[in-house]
C-alpha positions in Angstrom: 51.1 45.9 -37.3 47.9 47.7 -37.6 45.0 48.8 -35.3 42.7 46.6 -37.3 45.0 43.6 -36.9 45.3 43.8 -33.8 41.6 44.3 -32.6 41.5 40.8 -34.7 44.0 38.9 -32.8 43.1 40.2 -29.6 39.4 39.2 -30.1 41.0 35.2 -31.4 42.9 35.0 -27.9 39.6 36.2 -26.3 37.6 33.5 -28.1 40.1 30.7 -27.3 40.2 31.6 -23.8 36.9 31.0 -23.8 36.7 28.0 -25.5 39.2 26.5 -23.6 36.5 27.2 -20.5 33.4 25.5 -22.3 35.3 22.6 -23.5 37.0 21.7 -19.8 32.6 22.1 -19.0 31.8 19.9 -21.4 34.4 16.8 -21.3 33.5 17.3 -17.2 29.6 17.1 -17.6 30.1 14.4 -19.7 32.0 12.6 -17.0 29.3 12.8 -15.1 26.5 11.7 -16.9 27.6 8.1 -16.3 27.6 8.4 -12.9 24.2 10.5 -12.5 22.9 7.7 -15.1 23.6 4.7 -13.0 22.7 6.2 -9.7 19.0 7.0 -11.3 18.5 3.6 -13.0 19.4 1.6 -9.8 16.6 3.8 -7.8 14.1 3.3 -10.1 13.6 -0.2 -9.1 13.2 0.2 -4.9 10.9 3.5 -5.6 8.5 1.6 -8.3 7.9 -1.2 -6.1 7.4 0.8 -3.0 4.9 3.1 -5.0 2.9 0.3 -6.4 3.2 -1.5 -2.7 1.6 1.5 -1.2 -0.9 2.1 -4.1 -2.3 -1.3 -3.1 -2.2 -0.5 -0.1 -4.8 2.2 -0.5 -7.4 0.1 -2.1 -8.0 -1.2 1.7 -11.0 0.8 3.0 -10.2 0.2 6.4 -6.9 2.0 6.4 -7.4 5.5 6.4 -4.5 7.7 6.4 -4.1 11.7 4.2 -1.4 10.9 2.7 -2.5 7.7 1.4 -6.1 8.1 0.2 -6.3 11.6 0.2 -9.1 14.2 1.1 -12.3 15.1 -0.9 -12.0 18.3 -1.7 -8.1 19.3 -1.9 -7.9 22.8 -1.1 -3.7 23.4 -0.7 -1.2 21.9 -3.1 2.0 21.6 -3.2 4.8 22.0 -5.5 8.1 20.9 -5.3 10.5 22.4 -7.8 13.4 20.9 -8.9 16.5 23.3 -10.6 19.9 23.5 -10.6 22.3 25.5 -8.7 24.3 26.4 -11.6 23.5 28.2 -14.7 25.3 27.7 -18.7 23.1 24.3 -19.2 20.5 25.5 -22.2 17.0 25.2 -21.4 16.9 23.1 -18.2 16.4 25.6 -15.4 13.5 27.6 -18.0 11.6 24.4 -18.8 11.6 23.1 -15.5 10.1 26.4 -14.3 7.5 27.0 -17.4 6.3 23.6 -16.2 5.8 24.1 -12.2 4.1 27.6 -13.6 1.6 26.1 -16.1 1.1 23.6 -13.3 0.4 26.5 -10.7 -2.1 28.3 -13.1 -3.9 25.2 -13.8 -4.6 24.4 -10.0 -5.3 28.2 -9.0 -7.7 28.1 -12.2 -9.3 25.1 -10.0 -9.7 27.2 -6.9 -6.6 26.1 -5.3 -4.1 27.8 -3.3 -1.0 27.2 -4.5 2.3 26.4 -1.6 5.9 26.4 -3.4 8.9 25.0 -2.3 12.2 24.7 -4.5 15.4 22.8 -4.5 17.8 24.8 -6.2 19.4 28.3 -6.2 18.0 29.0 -10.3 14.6 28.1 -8.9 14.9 30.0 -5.7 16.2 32.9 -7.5 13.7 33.3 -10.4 10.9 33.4 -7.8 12.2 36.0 -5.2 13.2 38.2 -7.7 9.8 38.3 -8.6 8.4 38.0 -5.1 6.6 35.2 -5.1 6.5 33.7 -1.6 8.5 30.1 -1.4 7.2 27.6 1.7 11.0 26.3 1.8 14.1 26.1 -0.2 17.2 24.0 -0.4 19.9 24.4 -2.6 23.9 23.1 -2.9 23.4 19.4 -4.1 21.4 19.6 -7.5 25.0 17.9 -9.4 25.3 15.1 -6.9 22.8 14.4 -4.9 22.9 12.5 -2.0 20.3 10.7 0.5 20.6 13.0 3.6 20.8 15.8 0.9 16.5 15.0 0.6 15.6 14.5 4.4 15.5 18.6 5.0 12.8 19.3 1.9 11.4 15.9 2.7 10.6 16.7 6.7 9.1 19.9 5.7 6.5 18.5 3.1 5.8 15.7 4.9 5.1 17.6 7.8 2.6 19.7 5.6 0.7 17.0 4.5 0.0 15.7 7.9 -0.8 19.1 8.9 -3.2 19.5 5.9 -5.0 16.4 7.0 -8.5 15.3 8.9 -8.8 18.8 10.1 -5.6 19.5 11.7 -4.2 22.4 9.4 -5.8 25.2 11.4 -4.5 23.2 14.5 -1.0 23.0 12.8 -0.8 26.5 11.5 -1.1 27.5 15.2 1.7 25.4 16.5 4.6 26.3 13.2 3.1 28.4 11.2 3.6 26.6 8.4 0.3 26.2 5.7 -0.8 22.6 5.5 -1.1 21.1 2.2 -3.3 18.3 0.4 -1.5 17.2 -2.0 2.4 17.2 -3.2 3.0 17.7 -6.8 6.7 17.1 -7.8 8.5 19.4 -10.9 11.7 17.8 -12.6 13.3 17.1 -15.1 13.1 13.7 -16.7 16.2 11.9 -18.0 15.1 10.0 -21.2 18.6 10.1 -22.6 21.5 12.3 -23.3 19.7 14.1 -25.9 16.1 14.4 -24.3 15.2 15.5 -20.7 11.4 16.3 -20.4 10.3 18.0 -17.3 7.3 16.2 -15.6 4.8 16.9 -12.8 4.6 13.9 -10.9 1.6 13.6 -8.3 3.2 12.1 -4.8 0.9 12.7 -2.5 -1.9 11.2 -2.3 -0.7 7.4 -3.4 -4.5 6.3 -4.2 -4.0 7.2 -8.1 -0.2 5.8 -9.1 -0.4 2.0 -9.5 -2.3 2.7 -12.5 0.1 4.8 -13.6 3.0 2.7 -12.8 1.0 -0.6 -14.6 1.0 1.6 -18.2 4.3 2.0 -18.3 5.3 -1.3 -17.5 5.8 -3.5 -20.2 4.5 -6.4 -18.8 1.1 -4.0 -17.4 -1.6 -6.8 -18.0 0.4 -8.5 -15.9 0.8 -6.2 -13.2 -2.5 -5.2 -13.0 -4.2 -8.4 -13.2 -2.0 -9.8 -9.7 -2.9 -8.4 -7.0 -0.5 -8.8 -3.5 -2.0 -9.9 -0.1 -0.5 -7.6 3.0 0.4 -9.6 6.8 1.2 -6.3 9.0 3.4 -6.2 11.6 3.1 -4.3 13.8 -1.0 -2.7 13.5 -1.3 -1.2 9.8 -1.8 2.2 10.7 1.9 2.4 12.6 3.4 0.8 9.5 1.7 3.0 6.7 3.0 6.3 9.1 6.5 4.9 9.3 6.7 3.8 5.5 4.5 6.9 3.9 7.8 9.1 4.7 10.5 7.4 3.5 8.1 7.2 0.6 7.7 10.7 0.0 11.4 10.7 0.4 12.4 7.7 -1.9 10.2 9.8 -4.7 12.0 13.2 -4.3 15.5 11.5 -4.2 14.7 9.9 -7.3 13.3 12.9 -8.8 16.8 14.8 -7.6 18.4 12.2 -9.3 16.7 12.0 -12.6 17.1 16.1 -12.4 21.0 15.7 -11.9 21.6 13.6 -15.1 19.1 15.3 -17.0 21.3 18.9 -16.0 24.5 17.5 -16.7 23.1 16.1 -20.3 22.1 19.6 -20.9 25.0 21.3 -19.6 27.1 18.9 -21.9 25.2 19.3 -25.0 25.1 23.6 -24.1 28.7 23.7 -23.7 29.6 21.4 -26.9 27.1 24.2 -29.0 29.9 26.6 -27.2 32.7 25.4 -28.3 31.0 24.6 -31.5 30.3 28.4 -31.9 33.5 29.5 -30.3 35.3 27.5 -33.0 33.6 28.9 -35.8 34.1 32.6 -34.8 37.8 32.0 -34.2 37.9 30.8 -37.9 36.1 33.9 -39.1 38.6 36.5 -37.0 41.7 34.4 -38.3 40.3 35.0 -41.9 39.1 38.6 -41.5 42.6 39.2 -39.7 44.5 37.3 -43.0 42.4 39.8 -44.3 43.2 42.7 -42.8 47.4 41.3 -43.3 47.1 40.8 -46.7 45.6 44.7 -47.2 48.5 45.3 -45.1 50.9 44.0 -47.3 49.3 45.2 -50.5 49.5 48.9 -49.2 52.8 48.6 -48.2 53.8 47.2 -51.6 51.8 50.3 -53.4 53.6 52.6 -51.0 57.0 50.9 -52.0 56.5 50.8 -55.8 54.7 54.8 -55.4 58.1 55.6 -54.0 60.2 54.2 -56.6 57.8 55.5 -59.6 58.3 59.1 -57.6 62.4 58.2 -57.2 62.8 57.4 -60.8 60.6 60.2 -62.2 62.6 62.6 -60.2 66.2 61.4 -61.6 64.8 61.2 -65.5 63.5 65.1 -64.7 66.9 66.0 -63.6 68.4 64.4 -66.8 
């Protein structure tokens, strides 16, 4: 066998080996999917209503709260990024970072100061290499994320909203050292289907702004807009809006996580299927350069043997 034909054949095993890797990915993603798919579209429903509960609640004058109305003149926002932990899905991790950037610049443009936070290792990884400072980071749940998986990234913004509020940032910055923020901006990935996944920026905090938001997408938005619910509190209004403004901030972040974990494993499917897509056509071109390289192989082999007998026969005629 030759050096050439060998080189060939080592480089087909190589290939399959590694085909054999992006296809178990793929078939495994795509298992997921399902999963990430139904867990997203059952949360939709409890964090929808909850927003638009709260949004009315804003429209009251007399309660007064940071993270529901908001301040005048935000001067710290917030950005939550959501990546993955893993790499080999496509595009995901870079959009999703393009978009918190373009975000970042648009609000420093503004006279903003910008406070990051991530959920991710991609995420966490892209900005310390670079040195950009990072207010908090999580990372080891972005396939399957669970509800106590959000309650660590959840605490920490919350608790920088309230310190960014009525005065109390200066006051807060003494006591943890932690800035205060105005406003919470969320970065993640959108699942519109297998084959589309759009990051966003979704504005959390403030509420004030959101019902609106939430009536144009609903189909029935006339509607939604036009009825407008009546509130009974119990216990006082302010103790309810500070016990449900949390698990509000964390009922839009899970959901987020969620939307971000089927929108990674649709891209980590459709990156490993281009793969073994790829993988499948270079194996066919080795095989045929390798036939190839046989084939000239054989032909020289065949012009040595019929050289040899041409020299063989010439010689015996001579000696006649």
């Amino acid at each position: 066998m030759g050096a050439e034909l060998r080189v060939y054949r080592r480089r087909i095993r190589s290939v399959e080996s590694t085909k054999k890797i992006t296809k178990a990915m793929e078939l495994i993603a795509a298992s997921r999917i399902v999963k990430a798919q139904s867990r997203m579209l059952a949360s939709r429903p409890y964090t929808e209503e909850l927003t638009r509960a709260l949004g009315e609640l804003s429209k009251d004058r007399a309660l007064r709260h940071p993270m529901l109305s908001g301040v005048d003149e935000p001067r710290r926002t917030g950005i939550l990024l959501v990546t993955s932990d893993r790499g080999l899905a496509g595009g995901y991790n870079a959009n999703a970072i393009k978009a918190a950037n373009e975000l970042a610049d648009r609000l420093q443009g503004e006279g903003r100061e910008v406070v990051r936070y991530v959920i991710g290792r991609k995420g966490a990884a892209y900005y310390n290499f670079r040195r950009v400072p990072l207010a908090g980071t999580w990372s080891g749940f972005s396939e399957q994320p669970d509800f106590e998986h959000v309650r660590p990234a959840a605490e920490a913004v919350v608790e920088a909203l309230l310190a960014g509020s009525a005065g109390a940032t200066e006051a807060a910055e003494g006591e943890t050292g932690e800035p205060g923020i105005d406003e919470l901006y969320v970065v993640y990935t959108q699942f519109r289907n297998s084959v589309t996944q759009i990051p966003v920026a979704a504005l959390v905090a403030p509420v004030k702004d959101l019902v609106a938001e939430l009536a144009g997408e609903d189909e029935q938005a006339e509607d939604v807009a036009a009825e407008s619910a009546s509130y009974e509190f119990e216990p006082e209004p302010d103790q309810l809006i500070a016990a449900l403004l949390p698990r509000y901030i964390i009922a839009r972040i899970f959901s987020a996580l969620l939307e971000s974990a089927a929108s990674e494993s649709a891209a980590r499917r459709r990156a490993m299927k281009s793969a073994s897509d790829n993988a499948t056509e270079l194996i066919r071109t080795y095989t045929r350069l390798a036939n190839q390289a046989r084939q000239a192989e054989i032909t020289q082999e065949i012009s040595e043997i019929v050289g040899g007998a041409d020299a063989l026969a010439a010689a015996g005629s001579d000696e006649q």
